[in-house]
C-alpha positions in Angstrom: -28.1 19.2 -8.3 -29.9 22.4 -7.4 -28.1 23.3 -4.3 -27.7 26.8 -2.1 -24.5 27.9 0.4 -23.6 30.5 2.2 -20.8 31.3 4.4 -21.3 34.3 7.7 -18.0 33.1 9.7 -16.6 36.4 9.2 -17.2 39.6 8.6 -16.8 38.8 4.8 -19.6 37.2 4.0 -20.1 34.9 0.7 -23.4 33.3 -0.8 -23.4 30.5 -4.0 -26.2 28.8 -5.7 -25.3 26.5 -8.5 -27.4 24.9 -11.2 -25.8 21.2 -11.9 -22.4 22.9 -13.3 -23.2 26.2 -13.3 -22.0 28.2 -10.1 -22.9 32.0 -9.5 -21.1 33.5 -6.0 -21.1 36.7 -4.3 -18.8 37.8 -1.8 -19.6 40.8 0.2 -16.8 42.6 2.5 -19.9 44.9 4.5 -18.3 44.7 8.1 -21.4 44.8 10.4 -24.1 45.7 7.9 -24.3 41.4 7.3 -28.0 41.1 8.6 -29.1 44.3 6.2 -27.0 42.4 2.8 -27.8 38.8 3.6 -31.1 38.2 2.3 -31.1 40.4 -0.8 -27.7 38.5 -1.9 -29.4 34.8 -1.0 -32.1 36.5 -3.7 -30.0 37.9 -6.5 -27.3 34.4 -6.3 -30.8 32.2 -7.0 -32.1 34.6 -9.2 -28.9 34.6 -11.0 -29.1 30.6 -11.6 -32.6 30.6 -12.3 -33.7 28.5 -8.9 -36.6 28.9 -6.9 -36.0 28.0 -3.4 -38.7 25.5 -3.6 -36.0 23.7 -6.4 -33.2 23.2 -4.2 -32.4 19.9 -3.0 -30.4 21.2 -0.6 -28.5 23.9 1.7 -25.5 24.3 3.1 -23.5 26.4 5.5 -19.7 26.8 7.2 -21.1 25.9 10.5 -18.3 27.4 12.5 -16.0 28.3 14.3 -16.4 32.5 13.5 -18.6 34.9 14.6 -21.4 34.3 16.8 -23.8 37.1 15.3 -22.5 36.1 11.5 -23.0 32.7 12.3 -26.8 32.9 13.8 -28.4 34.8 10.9 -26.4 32.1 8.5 -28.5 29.5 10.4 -31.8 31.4 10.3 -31.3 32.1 6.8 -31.0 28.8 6.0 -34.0 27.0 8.3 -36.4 29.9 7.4 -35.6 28.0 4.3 -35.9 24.3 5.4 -39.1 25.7 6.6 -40.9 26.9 4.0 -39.9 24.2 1.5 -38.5 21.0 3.6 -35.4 21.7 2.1 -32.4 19.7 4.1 -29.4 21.7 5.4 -25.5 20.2 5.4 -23.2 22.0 7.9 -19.2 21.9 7.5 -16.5 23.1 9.9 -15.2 26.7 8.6 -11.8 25.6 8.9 -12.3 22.3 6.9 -13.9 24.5 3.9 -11.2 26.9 4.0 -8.3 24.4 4.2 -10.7 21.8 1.4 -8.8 23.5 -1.8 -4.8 23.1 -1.0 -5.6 19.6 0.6 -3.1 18.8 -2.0 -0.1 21.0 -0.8 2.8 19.0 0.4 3.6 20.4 3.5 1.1 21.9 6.5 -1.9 23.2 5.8 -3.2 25.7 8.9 -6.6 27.3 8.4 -7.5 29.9 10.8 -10.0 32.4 11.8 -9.1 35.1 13.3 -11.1 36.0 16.9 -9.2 39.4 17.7 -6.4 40.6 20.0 -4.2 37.7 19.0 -6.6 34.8 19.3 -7.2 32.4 16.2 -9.4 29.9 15.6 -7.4 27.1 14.1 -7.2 23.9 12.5 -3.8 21.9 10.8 -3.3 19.2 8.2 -0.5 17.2 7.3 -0.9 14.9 4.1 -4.9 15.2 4.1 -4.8 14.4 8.0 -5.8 16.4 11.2 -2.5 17.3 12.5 -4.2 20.0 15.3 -7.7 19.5 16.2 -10.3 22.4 15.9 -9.8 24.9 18.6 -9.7 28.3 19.9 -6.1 29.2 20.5 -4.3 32.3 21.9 -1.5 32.6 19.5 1.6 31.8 21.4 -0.3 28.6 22.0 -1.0 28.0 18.9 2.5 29.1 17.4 4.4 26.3 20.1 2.3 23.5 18.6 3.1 24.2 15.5 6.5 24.6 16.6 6.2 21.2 18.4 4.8 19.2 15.5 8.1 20.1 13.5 10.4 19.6 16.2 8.9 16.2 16.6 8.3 15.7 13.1 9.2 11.6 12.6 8.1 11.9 8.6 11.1 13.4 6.1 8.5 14.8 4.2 7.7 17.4 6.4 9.1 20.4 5.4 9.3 24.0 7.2 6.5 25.5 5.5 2.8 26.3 6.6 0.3 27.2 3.6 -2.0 29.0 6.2 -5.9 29.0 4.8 -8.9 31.5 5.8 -7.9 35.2 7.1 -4.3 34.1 6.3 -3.3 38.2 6.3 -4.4 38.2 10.0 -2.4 36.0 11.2 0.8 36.4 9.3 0.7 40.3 10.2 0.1 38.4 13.9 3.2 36.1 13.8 5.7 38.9 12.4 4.0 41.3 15.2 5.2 39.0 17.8 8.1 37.6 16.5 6.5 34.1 16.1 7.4 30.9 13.9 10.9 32.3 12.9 12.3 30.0 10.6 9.1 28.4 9.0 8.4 29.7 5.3 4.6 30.9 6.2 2.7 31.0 2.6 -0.8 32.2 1.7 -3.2 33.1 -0.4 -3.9 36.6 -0.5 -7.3 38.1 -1.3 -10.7 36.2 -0.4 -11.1 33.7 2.2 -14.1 31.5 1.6 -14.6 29.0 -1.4 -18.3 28.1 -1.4 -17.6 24.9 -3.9 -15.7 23.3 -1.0 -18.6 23.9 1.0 -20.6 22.4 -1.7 -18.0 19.4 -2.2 -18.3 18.1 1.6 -22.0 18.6 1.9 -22.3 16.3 -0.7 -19.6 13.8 0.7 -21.7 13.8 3.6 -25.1 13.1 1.1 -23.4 10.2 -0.6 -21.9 8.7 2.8 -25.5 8.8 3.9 -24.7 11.3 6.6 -28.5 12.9 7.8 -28.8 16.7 7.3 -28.8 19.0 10.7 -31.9 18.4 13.2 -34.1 21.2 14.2 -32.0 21.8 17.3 -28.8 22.0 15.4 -26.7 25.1 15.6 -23.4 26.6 14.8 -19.9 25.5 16.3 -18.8 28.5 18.2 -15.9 27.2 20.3 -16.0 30.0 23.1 -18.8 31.6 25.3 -20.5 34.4 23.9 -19.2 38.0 26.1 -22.3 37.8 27.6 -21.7 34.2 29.0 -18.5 35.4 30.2 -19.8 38.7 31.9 -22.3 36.2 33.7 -19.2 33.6 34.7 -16.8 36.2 36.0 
């Protein structure tokens, strides 16, 4: 399959195309300069495979949670696509993308996102299941769940040891900040975050379950108000 993905979560941004096995990536660690990089990397990662956009036979994007500018010009990226050529777009959840490659590990899997002054974006798995649902946590909150799930912990197998997923770094330097989850063995994998063949993979789990691609009035997962929904609130 001809297929494009792209993931804007974060301030590093990533972009794939792959050509039936062949794979070209490009990860670009720009800060805020995302909307002047983004198109000339979607260019040079289908020029590099050799695929018009006209070719694909499909897009796909982490559809959240992350950043809500990152996030919108990954979506308008992607329909000015669908637009011109019909081509259908898969969304995944960020946090399933980033976990997708040590699905295999044998104790917790926490992928996170980190939202700033202590806050995560979060997600947990335990054997390949959902052991904390998708949320926005502050991180005491999300450190006493954790905390919870061991103490509670009915399966032998469970042992005290998170392999934490996505901007890892972040919230490892968080945890030893405040003095959090002493005790656990807290492993990671340092250096990039997002791995666009996962992205790939569950796009097309969801084309051979039959799952439809996004509708027109589809958008990103953000799991918070924007600040400018909160200025108007408070």
């Amino acid at each position: 399959m001809n297929a494009f993905a792209l993931d804007t979560s974060i301030s590093r941004i990533t972009v794939a195309a792959k050509k039936d096995a062949n794979l070209v990536s490009l990860t670009l660690d720009i800060g805020m300069r995302q909307s002047e990089k983004l198109l000339p990397a979607i260019d040079y990662v289908l020029a590099q495979t050799e695929i018009e956009p006209s070719e694909l036979d499909y897009t796909a994007l982490c559809s959240g949670p992350g950043s809500f500018t990152g996030l919108r010009l990954g979506f308008a990226a992607l329909k000015a696509i669908e637009a011109a050529h019909e081509i259908p777009i898969y969304a995944v959840n960020s946090l399933d993308c980033y976990a997708a490659p040590f699905k295999d590990f044998s104790g917790m899997v926490l992928s996170v996102i980190d939202a700033r002054k202590d806050k995560f974006f979060a997600k947990a798995f335990f054997g390949g299941k959902e052991a904390i649902s998708c949320d926005d946590f502050e991180l005491e909150d999300l450190a006493r769940r954790l905390e919870e799930i061991f103490e509670n912990k009915s399966d032998e197998n469970l042992r005290e040891e998170i392999f934490v997923a996505g901007e890892a770094e972040a919230f490892l330097a968080a945890c030893a900040r405040r003095n959090f989850l002493q005790g656990k063995k807290l492993i990671c994998a340092k250096g990039g975050v997002a791995n666009l063949k996962s992205v790939f993979d569950l796009a097309e789990e969801k084309i051979a379950h039959g799952e439809p691609p996004i509708a027109e009035y589809e958008g990103p997962q953000y799991f918070r108000a924007s600040e400018a929904e909160r200025t108007i609130k408070s």
